[in-house]
C-alpha positions in Angstrom: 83.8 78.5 121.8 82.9 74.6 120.7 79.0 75.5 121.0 79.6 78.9 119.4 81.0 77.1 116.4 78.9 73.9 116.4 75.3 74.6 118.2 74.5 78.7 116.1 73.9 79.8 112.4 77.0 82.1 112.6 79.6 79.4 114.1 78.2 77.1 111.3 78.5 79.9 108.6 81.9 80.6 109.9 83.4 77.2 109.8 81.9 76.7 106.4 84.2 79.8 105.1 86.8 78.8 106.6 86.9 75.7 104.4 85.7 76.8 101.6 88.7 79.7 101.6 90.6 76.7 102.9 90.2 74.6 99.5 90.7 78.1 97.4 93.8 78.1 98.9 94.4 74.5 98.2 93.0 75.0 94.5 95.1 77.8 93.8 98.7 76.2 94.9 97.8 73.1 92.5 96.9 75.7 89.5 100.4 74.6 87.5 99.5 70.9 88.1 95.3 71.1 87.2 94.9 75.2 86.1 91.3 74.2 84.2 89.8 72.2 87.3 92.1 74.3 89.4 90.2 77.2 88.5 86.5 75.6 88.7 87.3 74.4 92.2 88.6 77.7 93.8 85.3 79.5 91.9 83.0 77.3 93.5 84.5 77.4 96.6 84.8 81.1 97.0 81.6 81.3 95.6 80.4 79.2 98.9 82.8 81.6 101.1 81.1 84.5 99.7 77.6 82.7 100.4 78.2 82.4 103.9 78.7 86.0 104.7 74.7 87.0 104.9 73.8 84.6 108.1 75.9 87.5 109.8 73.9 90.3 107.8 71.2 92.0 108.3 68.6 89.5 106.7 69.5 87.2 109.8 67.3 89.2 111.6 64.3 88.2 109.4 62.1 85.2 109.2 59.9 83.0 107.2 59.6 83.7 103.2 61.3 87.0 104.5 64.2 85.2 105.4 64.9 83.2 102.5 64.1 86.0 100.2 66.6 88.2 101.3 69.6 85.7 101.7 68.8 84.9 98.0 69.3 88.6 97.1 72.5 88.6 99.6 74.0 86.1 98.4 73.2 87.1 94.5 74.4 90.5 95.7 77.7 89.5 96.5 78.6 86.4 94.0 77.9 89.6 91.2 80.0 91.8 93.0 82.7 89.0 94.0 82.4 88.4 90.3 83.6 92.1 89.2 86.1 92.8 91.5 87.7 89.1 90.9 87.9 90.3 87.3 89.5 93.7 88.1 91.9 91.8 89.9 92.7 89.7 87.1 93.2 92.5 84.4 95.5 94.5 87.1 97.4 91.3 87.3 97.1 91.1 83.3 98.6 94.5 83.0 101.1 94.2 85.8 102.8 90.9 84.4 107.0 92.3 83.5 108.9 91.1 81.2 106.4 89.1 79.2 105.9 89.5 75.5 104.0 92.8 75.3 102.0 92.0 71.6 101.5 88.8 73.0 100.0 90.0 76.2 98.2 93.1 74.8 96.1 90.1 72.3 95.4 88.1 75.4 94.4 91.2 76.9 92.4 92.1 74.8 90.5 89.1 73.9 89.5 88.6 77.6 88.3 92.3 78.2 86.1 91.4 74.8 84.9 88.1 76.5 83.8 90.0 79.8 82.0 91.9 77.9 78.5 89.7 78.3 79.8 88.5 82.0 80.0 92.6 82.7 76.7 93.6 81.6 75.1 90.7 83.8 76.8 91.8 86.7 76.1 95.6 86.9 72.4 94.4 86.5 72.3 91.7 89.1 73.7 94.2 91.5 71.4 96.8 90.6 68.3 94.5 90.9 69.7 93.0 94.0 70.6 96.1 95.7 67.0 97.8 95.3 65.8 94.3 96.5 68.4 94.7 99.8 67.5 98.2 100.2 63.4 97.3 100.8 64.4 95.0 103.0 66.4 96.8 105.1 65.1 100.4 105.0 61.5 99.9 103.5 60.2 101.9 100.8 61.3 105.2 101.9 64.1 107.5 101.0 64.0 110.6 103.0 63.8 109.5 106.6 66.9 107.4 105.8 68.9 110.4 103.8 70.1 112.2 107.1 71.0 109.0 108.7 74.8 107.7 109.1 73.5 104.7 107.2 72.0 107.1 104.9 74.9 109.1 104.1 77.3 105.8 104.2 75.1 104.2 101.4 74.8 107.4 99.5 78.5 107.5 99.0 78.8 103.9 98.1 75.8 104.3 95.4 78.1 107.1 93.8 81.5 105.3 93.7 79.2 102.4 92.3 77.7 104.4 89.8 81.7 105.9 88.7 82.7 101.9 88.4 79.9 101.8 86.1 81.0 105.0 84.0 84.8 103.4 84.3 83.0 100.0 83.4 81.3 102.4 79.7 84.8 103.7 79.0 86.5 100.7 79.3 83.8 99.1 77.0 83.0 101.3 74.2 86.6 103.2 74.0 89.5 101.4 75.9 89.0 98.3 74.6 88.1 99.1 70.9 91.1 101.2 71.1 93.4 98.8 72.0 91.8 96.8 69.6 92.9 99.2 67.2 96.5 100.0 68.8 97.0 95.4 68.3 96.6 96.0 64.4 98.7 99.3 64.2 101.5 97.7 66.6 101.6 100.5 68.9 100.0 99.2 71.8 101.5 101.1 74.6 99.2 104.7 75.4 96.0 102.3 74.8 97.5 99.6 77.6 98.4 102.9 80.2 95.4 104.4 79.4 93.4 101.2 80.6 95.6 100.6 83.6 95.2 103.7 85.1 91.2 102.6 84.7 91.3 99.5 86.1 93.4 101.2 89.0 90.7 103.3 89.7 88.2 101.4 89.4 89.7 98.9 91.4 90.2 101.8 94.2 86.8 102.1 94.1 85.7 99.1 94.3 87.9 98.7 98.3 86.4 102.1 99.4 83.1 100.0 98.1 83.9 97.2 100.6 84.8 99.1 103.2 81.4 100.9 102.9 79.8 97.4 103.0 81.5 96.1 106.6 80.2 99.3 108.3 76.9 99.5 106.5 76.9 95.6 108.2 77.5 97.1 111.6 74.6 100.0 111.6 70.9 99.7 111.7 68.9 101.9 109.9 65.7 101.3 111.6 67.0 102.5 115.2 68.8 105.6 113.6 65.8 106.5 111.7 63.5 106.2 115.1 65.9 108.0 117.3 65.8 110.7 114.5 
């Protein structure tokens, strides 16, 4: 176990995660005391826990410029999608919070779906860049032999409960949000704030199915299904 740990890539990426989600931890119990630097701390900490999950990917098996190239695009990969579902989780919290004062909430709401806005856009397109970068690593610059596949199939059904995130991601963009918006300054707030729950639930739904699909994608290899094929 100690030379598992201390003398290979994955013991060293492990223990790095482990305290890395160690200090998140530690960040997040002292958020009353220090919530700014609270906040910065358990970001770039998870950020690092997040960073170490590719030296047990598939571009472990790679070397060289090879290598490095596709642990950048990993690790890209998953700090944009860490980033998204971190802020799904926030606005289901947002919208989950009892007992609060709802006009007050629906304005901070609202100003923090409007402030994603940017943050959104950057994501969707790093994990759209990233994941045609992943996917020419992994498969190579072919579609068909790979469609059949389990690999295949498993990434084919992730691609499509990525591209309804996005659609979710549109609606809550261009009509949720004006709307409740619009719903602040009228001062009836409520079918706006439902309406947008039961988005970020899905969405949020998705976006689990998503990393499931991930951890078994991890286990497979294309390569081998596509040459027993």
């Amino acid at each position: 176990m100690e030379m598992m740990l201390y003398e290979t890539e994955v013991g060293y990426s492990w223990v790095t995660r482990m305290i890395s989600l160690a200090v998140v931890i530690f960040a997040g119990s002292q958020n009353r005391r220090w919530p700014t630097g609270s906040l910065w701390v358990a970001t770039i900490a998870g950020s690092i826990a997040l960073a170490t999950i590719p030296w047990t990917g598939h571009g472990a098996m790679d070397e060289g410029a090879l290598r490095f190239w596709h642990f950048a695009a990993d690790i890209l990969h998953l700090l944009a999608a860490g980033g998204w579902i971190g802020a799904l989780a926030a606005f289901g919290l947002m919208l989950s919070i009892r007992g609060a004062n709802s006009e007050q909430l629906v304005l901070v709401l609202s100003r923090a779906l409007k402030g994603f806005e940017t943050a959104g856009a950057f994501i969707v397109g790093t994990i759209i860049v990233t994941g045609v970068a992943n996917y020419l690593f992994i498969v190579g610059p072919t579609v068909i032999e790979v469609v059949t596949s389990t690999y295949g199939i498993l990434l084919l059904v992730k691609i499509l409960l990525f591209v309804g995130m996005i659609g979710l991601a549109t609606l809550n963009r261009f009509y949720l949000s004006p709307s409740l918006e619009r719903s602040v300054v009228a001062g009836d707030f409520s079918l706006a704030a439902t309406a947008l729950r039961k988005s970020v639930v899905i969405e949020s739904t998705c976006a689990v199915v998503i990393v499931c699909l991930v951890a078994w994608l991890g286990t497979l290899s294309p390569s081998i299904e596509m040459a027993q094929g």
